[in-house]
C-alpha positions in Angstrom: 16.1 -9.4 -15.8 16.8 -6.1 -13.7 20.1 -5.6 -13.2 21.9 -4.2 -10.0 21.1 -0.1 -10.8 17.3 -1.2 -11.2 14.9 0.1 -8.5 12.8 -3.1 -7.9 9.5 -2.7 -6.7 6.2 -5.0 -4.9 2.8 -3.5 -5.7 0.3 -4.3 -3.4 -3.2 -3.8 -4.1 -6.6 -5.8 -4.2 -7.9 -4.2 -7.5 -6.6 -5.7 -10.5 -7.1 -2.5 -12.4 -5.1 -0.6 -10.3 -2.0 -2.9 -10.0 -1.9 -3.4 -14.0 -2.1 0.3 -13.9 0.8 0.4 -12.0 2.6 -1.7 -13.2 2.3 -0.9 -16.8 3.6 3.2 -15.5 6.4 2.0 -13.7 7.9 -1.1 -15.8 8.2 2.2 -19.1 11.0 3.7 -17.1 14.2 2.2 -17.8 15.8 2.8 -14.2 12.3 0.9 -12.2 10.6 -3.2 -12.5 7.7 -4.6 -10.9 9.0 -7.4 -9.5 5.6 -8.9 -8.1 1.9 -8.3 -7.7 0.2 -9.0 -4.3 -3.7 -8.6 -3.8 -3.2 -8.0 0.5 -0.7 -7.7 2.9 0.1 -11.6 3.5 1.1 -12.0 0.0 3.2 -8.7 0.0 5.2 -9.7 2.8 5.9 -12.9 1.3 6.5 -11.9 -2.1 8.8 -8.9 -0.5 10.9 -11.6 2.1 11.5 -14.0 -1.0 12.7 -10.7 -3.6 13.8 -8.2 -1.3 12.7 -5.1 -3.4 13.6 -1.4 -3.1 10.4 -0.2 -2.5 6.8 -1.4 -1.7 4.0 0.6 -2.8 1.0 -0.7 -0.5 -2.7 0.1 -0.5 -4.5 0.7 2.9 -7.8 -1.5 2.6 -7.9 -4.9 1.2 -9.1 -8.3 2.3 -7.7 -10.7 4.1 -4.3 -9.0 5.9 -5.1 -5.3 5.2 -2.0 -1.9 4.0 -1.9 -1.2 8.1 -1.8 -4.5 9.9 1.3 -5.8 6.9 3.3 -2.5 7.3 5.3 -3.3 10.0 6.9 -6.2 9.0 7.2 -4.9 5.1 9.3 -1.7 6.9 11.5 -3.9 8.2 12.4 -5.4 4.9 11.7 -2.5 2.3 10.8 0.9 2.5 7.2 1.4 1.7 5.0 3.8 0.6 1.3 3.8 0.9 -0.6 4.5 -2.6 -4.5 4.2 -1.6 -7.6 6.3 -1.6 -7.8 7.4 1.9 -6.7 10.3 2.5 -8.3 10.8 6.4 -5.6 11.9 8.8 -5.7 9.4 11.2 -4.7 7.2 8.9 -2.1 8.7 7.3 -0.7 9.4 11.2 -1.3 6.1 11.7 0.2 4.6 8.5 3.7 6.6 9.6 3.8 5.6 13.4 4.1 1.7 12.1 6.7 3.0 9.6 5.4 3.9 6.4 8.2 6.0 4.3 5.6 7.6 2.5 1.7 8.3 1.5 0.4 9.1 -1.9 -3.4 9.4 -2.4 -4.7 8.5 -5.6 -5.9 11.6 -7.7 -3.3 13.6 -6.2 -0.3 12.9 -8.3 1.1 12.8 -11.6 2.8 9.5 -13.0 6.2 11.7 -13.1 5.6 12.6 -9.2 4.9 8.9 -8.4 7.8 7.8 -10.4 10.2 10.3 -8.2 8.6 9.1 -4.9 9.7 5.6 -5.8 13.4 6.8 -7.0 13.5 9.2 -3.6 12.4 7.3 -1.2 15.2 4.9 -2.0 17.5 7.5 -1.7 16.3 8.9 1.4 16.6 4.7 3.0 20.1 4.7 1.4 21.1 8.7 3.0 19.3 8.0 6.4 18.0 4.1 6.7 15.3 2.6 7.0 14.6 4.5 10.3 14.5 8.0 9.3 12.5 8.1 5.9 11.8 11.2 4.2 7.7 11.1 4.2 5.8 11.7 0.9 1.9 12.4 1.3 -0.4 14.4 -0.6 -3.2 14.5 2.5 -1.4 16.4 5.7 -1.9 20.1 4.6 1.5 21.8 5.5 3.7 23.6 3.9 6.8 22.1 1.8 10.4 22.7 0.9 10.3 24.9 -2.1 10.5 22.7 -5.5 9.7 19.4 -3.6 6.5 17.4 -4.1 5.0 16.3 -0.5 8.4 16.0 1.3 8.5 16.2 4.4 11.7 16.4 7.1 13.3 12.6 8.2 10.4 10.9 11.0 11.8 8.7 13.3 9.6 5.1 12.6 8.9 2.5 15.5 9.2 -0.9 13.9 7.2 -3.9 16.0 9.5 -7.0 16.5 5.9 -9.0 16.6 5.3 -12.0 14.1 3.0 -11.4 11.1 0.9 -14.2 11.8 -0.1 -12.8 15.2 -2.3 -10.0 13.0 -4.3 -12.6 12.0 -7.3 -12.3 14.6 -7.8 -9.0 13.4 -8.2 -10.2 9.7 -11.9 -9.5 9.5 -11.4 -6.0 10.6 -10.4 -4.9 7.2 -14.1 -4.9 5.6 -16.4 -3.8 8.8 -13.8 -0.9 10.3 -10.3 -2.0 10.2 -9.3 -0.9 14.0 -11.4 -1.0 16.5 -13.6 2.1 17.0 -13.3 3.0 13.7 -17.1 3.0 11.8 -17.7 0.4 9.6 -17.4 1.0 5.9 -21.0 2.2 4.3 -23.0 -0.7 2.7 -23.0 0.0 -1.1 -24.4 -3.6 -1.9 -28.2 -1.8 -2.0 -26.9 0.1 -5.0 -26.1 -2.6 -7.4 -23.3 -1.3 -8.8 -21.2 -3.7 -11.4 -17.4 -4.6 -10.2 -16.5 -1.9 -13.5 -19.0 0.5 -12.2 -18.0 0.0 -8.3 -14.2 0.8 -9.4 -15.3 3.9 -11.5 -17.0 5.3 -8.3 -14.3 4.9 -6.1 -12.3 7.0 -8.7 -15.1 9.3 -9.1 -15.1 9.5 -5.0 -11.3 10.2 -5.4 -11.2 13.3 -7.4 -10.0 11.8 -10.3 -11.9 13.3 -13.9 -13.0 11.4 -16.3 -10.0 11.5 -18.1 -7.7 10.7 -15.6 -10.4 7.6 -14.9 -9.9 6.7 -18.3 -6.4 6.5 -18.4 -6.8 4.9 -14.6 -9.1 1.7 -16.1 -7.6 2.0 -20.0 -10.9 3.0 -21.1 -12.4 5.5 -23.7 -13.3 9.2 -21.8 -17.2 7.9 -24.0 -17.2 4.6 -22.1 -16.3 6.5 -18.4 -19.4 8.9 -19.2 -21.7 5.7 -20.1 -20.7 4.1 -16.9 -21.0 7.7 -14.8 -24.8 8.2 -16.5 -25.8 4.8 -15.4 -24.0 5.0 -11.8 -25.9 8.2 -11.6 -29.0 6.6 -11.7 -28.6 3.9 -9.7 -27.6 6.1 -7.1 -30.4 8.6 -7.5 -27.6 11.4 -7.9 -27.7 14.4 -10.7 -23.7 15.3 -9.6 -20.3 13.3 -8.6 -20.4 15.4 -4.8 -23.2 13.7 -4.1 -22.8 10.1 -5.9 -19.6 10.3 -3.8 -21.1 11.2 -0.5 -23.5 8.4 -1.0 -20.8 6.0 -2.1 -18.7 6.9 1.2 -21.7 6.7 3.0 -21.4 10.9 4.7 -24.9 12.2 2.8 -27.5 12.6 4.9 -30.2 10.3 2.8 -34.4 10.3 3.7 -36.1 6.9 4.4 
């Protein structure tokens, strides 16, 4: 069991792959434990009202109650920071106006860096509370503090007093567009890609190499080019720019 100088933390994320990944980085370091899993929001904010963590690292997009529609009520428990793909900059505004402490986009960190978002952003709760956070994002081009990673100064974060369970009507938004007016997300089902393969792509569509994939999905660099070569094909693409614009549905295709 953790004991009182541990940073406890709830990861939050509806790939498998990526929470063992997680986990497995951040249980190695003597000072940090994963004190539950959660595949959505829902299950975040009761695994993180039953343990009271430290910190909650939360992904953006997942079924059921998605990253944006949970934060609120997670902020008012634990300071979170958003670990997820997106790195568009509404979303990352967004994410922070309904209190996000932080946003790290996958591909754009290094286990170490993640590993001192987690211990700082505790700190910063502890120096300023759990209203004034010191932001960490890797997606808002500006300039930062020399020798910091992605810090930004203290935000001021509005925390709704509404219920969790009135996000529920707005459930479904998370796999068409998850706010309205936002365009649905592309329709990859035409390109048959295996769950393995689908999870590889998003990487690829991340940034990450094939190394960093590898260590990502605890795969052999061989096995991530096997899976690239037949993604390739299956998506009629001869580079990762363009698998990936297919895959987030921004290439221009014919027919």
């Amino acid at each position: 069991m953790p004991d009182e100088t541990t940073l406890r933390v709830v990861v939050a994320d509806d790939n498998p792959v990526v929470r063992a990944g997680l986990t497995a980085l951040l249980t190695g370091r003597a000072d940090i434990s994963v004190v539950a899993e959660a595949a959505d929001g829902r299950e975040a904010y009761e695994a993180a009202r039953q343990l009271r963590p430290d910190v909650v690292l939360l992904d953006v997009r997942m079924p059921g109650v998605d990253g944006l529609s949970a934060l609120p009520y997670l902020a008012r428990i634990a300071p979170v920071v958003m670990l997820t793909y997106s790195r568009e900059p509404e979303i990352v505004q967004e994410a922070l106006r309904r209190g996000a402490g932080g946003y790290l986009v996958h591909g754009e960190f290094t286990v170490d860096q993640l590993v001192e978002a987690v211990r700082d952003i505790v700190r910063s709760a502890t120096a300023y509370g759990s209203s004034r956070p010191v932001v960490i994002h890797s997606s808002l081009q500006e300039p930062l503090p020399s020798g910091s990673f992605g810090y930004f100064p203290p935000v001021v974060s509005t925390i709704s007093s509404e219920n969790l369970s009135q996000v529920q009507p707005n459930v479904g938004q998370s796999s068409s567009g998850w706010s309205s007016g936002r365009p649905a997300a592309p329709d990859r089902s035409r390109y048959q890609l295996s769950t393995r393969e689908a999870e590889i792509m998003d990487l690829i569509a991340s940034g990450m190499n094939n190394q960093q994939i590898a260590a990502t999905c605890f795969i052999s660099e061989k096995t991530v080019k096997n899976h690239i070569n037949r993604i390739f094909a299956k998506l009629h693409s001869t580079s990762r720019s363009e698998a990936a614009a297919k895959w987030l549905g921004t290439a221009r295709e014919l027919g």
